[in-house]
N, C-alpha and C positions, 0 to 999 in steps of 0.2 A: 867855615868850621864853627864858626863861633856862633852865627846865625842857627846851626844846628841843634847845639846844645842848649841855648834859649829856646828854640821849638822843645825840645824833650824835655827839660826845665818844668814849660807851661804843663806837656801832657802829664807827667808825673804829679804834679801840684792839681791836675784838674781830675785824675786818676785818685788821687788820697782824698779829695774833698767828696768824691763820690762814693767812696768807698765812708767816709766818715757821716755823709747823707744817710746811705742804708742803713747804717746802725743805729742812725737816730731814729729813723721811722721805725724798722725792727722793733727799737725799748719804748718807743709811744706806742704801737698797737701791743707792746707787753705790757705797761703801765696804763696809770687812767690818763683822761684829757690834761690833766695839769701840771703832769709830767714836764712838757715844754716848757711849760712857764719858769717851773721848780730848777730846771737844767739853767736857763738862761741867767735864770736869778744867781745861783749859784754860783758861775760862771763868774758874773759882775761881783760880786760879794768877795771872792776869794780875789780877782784881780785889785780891786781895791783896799784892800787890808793887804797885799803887797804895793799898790802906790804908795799908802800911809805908811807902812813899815820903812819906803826905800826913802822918802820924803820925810822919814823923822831920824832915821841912821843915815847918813849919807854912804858910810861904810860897808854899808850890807848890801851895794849896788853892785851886779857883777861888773867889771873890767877888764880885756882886752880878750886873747886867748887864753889858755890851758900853760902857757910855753913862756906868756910874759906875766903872769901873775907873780908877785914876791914868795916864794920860799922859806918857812923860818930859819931853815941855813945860812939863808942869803943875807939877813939882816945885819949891820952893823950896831955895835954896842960903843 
């Protein structure tokens, strides 16, 4: 069973990457050649100014689920 859903797992994960392939060639034969570049750059630029952001707040890192984060209800004074 569980062998199962690791198979459907993969094909879904290999299903979204191909589906996210065509739209990238789709907006490069819509844009010019530099397009790629300009995406990838972009890509690394905006991940990076979230390293630096999580790397200089430590606070503004997400943690755990939805269910265990604190609540300001829940605080004590």
């Amino acid at each position: 069973m569980i062998r199962l859903i690791q198979i459907a797992c993969i094909v879904v994960t290999v299903a979204i990457l191909f589906a996210f392939r065509q739209a990238f060639m789709s907006l490069q034969n819509y844009f010019s050649a530099d397009f790629p570049i300009g995406f990838i750059c972009g890509i690394i630029f905006a991940a990076a100014v979230y390293g630096i952001i999580c790397w200089i707040d430590p606070s503004s890192r997400p943690r755990g689920t939805a269910g265990q984060q604190q609540r300001f209800d829940d605080r004590v004074h």
